[in-house]
C-alpha positions as CSV (number, residue, x, y, z in Angstrom):
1,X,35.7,-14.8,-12.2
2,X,35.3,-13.2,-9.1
3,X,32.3,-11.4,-7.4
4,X,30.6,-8.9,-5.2
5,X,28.7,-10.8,-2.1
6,X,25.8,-8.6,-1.2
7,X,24.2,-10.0,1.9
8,X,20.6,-9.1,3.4
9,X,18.1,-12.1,4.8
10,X,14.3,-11.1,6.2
11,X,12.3,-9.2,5.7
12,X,10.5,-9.2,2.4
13,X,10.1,-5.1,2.2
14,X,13.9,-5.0,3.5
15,X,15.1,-7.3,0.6
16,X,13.0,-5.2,-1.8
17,X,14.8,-1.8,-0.4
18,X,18.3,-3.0,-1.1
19,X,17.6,-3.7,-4.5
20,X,18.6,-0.2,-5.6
21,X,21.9,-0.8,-4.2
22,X,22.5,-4.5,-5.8
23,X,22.2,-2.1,-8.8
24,X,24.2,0.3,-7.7
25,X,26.9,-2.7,-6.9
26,X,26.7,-3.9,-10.6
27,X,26.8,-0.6,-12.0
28,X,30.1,0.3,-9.9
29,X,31.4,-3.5,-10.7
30,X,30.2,-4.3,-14.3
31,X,33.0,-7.2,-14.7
32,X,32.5,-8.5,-11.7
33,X,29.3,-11.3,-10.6
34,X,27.2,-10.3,-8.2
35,X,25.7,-12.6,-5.9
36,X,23.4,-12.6,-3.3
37,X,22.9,-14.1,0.6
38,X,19.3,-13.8,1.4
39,X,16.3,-16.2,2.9
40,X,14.9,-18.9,0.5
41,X,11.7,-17.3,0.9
42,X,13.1,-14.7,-1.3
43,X,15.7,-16.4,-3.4
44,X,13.4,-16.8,-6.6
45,X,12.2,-13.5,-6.2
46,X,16.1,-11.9,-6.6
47,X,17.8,-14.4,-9.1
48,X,15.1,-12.7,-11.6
49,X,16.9,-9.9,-11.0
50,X,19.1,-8.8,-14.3
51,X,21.7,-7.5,-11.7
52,X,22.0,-10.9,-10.2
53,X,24.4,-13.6,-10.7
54,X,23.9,-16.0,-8.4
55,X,21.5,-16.4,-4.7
56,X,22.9,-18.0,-1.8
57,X,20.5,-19.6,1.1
58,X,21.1,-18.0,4.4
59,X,22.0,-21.1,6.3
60,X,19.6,-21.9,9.3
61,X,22.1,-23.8,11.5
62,X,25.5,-23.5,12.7
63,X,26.4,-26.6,10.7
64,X,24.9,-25.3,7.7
65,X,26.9,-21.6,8.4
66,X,30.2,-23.8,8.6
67,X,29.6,-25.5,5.3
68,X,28.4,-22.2,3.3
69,X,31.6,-20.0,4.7
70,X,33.8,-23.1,3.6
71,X,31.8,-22.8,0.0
72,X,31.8,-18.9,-0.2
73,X,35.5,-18.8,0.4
74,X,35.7,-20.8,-2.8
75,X,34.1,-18.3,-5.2
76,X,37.2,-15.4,-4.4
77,X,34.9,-12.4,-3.3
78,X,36.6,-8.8,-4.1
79,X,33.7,-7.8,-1.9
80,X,31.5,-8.5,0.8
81,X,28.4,-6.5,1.7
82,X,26.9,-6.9,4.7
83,X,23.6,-4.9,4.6
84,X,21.9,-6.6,7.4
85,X,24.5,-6.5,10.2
86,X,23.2,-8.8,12.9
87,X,25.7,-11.1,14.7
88,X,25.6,-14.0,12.1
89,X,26.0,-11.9,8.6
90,X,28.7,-9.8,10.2
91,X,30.5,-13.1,11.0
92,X,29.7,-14.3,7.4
93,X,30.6,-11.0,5.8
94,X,34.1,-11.7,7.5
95,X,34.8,-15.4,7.3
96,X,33.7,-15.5,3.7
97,X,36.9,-14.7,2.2
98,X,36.6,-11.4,0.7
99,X,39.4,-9.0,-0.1
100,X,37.2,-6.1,1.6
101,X,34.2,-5.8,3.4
102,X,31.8,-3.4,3.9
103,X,28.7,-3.2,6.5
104,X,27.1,-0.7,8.6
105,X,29.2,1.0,11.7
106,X,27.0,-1.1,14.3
107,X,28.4,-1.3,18.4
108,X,29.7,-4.9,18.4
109,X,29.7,-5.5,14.8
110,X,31.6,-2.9,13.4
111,X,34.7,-4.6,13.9
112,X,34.1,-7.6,11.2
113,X,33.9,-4.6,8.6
114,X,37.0,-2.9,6.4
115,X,35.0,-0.1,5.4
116,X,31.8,1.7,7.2
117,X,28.9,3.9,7.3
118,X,26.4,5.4,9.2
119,X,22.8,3.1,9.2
120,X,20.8,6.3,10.5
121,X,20.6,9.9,8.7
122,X,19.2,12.7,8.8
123,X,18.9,15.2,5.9
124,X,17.2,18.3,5.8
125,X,15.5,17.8,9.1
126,X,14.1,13.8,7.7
127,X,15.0,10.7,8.5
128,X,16.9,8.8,5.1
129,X,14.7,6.7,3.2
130,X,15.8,3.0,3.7
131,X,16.6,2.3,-0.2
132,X,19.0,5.5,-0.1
133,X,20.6,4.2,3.4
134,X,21.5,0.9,1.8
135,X,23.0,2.8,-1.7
136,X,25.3,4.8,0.2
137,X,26.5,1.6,1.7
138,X,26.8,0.1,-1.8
139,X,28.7,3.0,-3.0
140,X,31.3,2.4,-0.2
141,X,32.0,-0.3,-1.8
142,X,32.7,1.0,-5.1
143,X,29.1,0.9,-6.0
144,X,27.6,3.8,-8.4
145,X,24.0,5.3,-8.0
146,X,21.3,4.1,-10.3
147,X,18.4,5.7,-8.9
148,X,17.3,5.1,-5.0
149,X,13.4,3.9,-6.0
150,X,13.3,-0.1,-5.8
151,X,12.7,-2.1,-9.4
152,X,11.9,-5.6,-9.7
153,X,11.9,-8.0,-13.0
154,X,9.2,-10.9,-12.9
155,X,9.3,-13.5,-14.8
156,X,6.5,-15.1,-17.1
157,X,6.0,-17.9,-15.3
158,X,5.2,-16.2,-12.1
159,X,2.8,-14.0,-14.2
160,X,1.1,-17.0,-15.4
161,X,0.7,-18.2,-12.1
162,X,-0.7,-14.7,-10.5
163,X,-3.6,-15.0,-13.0
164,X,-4.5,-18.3,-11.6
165,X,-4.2,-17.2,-8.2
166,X,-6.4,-14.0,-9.0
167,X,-9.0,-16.2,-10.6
168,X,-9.1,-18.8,-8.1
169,X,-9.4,-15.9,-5.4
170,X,-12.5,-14.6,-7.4
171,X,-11.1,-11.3,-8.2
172,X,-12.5,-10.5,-11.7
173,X,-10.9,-7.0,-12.3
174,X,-7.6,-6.8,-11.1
175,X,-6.7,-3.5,-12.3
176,X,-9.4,-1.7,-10.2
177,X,-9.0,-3.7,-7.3
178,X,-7.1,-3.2,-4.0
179,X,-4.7,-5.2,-2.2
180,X,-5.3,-4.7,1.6
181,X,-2.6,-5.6,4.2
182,X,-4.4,-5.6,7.6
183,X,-1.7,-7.3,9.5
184,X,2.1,-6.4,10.5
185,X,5.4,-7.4,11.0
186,X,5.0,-6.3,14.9
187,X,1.8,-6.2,16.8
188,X,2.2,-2.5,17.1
189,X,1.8,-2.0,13.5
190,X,-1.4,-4.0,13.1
191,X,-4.2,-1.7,12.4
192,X,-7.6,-3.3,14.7
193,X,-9.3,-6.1,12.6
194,X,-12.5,-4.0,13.0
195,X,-10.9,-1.0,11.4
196,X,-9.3,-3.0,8.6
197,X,-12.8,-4.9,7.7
198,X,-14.7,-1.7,7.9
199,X,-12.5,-0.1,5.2
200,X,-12.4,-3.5,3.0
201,X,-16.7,-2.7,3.2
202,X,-16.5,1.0,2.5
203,X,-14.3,0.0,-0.9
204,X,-16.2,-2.6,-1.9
205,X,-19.1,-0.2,-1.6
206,X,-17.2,2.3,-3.5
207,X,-17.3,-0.3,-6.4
208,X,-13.8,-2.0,-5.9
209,X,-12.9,-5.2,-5.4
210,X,-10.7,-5.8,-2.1
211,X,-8.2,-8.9,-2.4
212,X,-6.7,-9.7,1.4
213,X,-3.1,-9.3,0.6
214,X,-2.1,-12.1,3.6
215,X,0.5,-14.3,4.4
216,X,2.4,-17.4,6.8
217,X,1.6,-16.4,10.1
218,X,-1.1,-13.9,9.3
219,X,-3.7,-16.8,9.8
220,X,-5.7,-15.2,12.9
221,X,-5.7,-12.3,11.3
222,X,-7.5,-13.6,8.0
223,X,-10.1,-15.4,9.6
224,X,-10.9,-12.5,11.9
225,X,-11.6,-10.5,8.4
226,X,-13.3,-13.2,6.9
227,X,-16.1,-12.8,10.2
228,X,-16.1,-9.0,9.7
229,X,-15.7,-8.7,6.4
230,X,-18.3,-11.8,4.5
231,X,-17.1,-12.3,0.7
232,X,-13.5,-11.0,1.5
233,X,-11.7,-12.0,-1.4
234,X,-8.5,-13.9,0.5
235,X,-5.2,-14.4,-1.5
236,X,-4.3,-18.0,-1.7
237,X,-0.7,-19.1,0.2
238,X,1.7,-18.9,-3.0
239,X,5.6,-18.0,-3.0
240,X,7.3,-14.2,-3.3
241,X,7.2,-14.1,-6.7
242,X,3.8,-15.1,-7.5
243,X,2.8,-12.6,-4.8
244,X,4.7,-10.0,-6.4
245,X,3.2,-11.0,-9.7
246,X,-0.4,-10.5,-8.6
247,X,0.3,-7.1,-7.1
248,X,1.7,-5.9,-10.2
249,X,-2.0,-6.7,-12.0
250,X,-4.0,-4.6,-9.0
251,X,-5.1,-1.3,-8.8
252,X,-3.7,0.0,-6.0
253,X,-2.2,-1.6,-2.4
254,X,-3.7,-0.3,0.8
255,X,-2.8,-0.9,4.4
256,X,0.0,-1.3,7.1
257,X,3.9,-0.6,6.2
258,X,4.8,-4.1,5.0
259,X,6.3,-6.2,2.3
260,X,3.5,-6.5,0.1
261,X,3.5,-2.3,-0.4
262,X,6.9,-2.3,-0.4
263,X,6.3,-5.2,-3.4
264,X,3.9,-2.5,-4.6
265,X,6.2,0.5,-4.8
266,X,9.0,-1.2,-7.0
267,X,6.3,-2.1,-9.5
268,X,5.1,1.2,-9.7
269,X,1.6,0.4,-8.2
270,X,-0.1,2.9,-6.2
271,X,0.4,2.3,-2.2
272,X,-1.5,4.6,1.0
273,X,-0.1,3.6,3.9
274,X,-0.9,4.1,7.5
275,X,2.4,4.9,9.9
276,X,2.4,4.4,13.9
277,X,5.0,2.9,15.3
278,X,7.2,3.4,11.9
279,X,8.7,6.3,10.7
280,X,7.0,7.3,7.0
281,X,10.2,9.0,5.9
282,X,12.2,5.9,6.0
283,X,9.7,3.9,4.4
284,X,8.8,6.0,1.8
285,X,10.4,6.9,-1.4
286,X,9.4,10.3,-2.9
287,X,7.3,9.7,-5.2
288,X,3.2,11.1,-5.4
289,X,1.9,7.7,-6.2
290,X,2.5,6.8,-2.9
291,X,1.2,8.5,0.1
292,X,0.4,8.0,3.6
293,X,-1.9,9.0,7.1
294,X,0.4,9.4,10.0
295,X,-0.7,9.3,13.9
296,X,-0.3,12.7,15.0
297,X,0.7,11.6,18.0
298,X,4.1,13.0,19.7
299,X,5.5,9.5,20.2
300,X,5.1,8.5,16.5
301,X,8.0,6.8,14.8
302,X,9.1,5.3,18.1
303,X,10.0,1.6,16.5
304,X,8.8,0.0,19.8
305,X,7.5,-3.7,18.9
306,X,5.3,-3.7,22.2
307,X,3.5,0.1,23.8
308,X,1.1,-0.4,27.1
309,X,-1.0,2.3,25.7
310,X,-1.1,1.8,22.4
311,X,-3.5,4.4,20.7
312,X,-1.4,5.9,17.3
313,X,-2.9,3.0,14.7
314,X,-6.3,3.0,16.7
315,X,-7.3,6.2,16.1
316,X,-6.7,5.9,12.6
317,X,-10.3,5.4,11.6
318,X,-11.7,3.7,8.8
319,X,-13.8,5.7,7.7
320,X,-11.6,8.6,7.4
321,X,-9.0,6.1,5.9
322,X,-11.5,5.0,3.2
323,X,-11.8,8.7,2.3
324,X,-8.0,9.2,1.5
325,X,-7.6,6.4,0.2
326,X,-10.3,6.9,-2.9
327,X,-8.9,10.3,-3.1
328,X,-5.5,9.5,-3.5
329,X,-6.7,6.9,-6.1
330,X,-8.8,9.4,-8.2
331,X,-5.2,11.7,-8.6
332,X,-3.0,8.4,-9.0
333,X,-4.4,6.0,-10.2
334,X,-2.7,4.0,-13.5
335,X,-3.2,4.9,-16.8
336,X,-4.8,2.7,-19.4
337,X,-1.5,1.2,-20.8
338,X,0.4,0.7,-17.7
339,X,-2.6,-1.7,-16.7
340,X,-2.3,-3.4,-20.3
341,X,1.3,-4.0,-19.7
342,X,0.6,-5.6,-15.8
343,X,-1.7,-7.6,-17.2
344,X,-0.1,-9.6,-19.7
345,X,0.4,-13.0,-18.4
């Protein structure tokens, strides 16, 4: 039988926003497989995925990207997806042998594509949100629209796992307590440590538990909280979907733009989110139960990595943070049987 190849490596909240479209794929190509080229990091996390037939590894060398075109050529793609579009999965996208091939209309990549689209819109005077970017992709490729808000399916062994992990991190309600992300993909979208371990206090006095929501790479900035913060509650290391397994049992996520809230938002778990650097509207579905504190500041949403000045997350304070946050909680927070159903493990 022959297949759809939907390709998207890092990051975790990127791979989490094209699931809408890998719907959208299957929907528009029910007798066709759809299979996946993504990280191994998150290769558990999508071959749970009803929609999914098959995950490919990214390959990590040029040897290995030699002997996985070879090997994709084999399995007669109608379609090839490319909704990364860097150098090496536009080549991919065009070696692999599809019949057509569809990626974003990027300067020096557009080229290895059949069919393209725009990567930036604006509608009604806001940026697109990133899931809808990536549908409109998948339905220029014969894709149909199921929805733009990301879903995920967990299995039962990663539930039985979170509870472990929970247990063994000392959190003893889940359900009323929050996941906070204090660190970022860039350093521009780390909130100060100081600010970050002030807010974990002012929950914790507030009467929730806080459960560090950290990960590889993020070691610098969990000891840092563990000195602000004493009796932290830290998550253990454990793989995507045990991660995602133990956010689906919390109350609530709290903290920078990340994978984790993205994590959060597809299994319907209340997120507030603080935007400097980023742009809200492209991270954020819409959808109440899950709001946000911009940086008023005029150069907000600027995607730089690296700013001399850097003042929007800064002035961000905790206190005001810890406000909004238990406010947002008090209108959003889940209902008795959605926290029955994430707990079952």
């Amino acid at each position: 039988m022959s297949g759809v190849l939907a390709i998207r490596p890092r990051n975790l909240g990127d791979v989490v926003l094209t699931t809408p479209a890998l719907r959208a794929l299957r929907r528009g190509h029910p007798d066709l497989e759809l299979h996946v080229l993504t990280d191994p990091a998150y290769g558990a996390l999508l071959a749970a995925q009803p929609e999914v037939t098959r995950v490919w590894p990214m390959p990590a060398t040029a040897l290995d990207m030699a002997r996985t075109i070879a090997r994709l050529r084999g399995a007669s793609f109608e379609w090839a997806v490319d909704f990364f579009g860097n150098p090496r999965t536009a080549l991919i996208a065009a070696a692999c042998g599809a019949r057509r091939v569809a990626g974003y209309d990027l300067r020096g990549r557009r080229r290895a594509y059949q069919v393209r689209v725009a990567r930036a819109s604006v509608r009604d005077g806001r940026r697109e949100y990133a899931a809808a970017t990536h549908v409109r992709l998948a339905e220029a490729a014969g894709g149909r629209e199921d929805g733009v808000m990301p879903r995920l399916a967990l299995t039962e062994s990663a539930r039985e796992a979170a509870s472990g992990v929970l247990a063994g991190a000392g959190v003893h309600d889940p359900a009323r307590a929050i996941g906070l992300v204090a660190a970022g993909t860039w350093p521009t979208k780390t909130w100060p440590q100081a600010h970050a371990a002030l807010l974990a206090r002012r929950l914790r006095d507030s009467g929730r538990e806080v459960l560090l929501l950290a990960g590889p790479g993020e070691e610098s900035v969990t000891a840092a909280m563990r000195s602000l913060a004493p009796g932290l509650a830290v998550l253990p290391r454990c793989d995507v979907p045990v991660l995602a397994a133990v956010i689906e049992r919390l109350g609530a996520v709290t903290g920078t733009d990340s994978g984790p809230r993205h994590l959060a938002i597809a299994l319907g778990v209340p997120t507030f989110t603080w935007f400097g650097p980023t742009h809200p509207d492209n991270w954020t579905p819409d959808d109440p139960r899950h709001a946000y504190w911009r940086t008023p500041l005029p150069c907000g949403g600027c995607d730089r990595t690296s700013c001399p000045h850097w003042n929007c997350l800064p002035e961000l304070t905790p206190a005001e943070a810890g406000e909004r946050i238990l406010e947002h909680l008090e209108r959003h927070e889940r209902n008795a049987s959605d926290l029955r159903s994430a707990a079952r493990a």
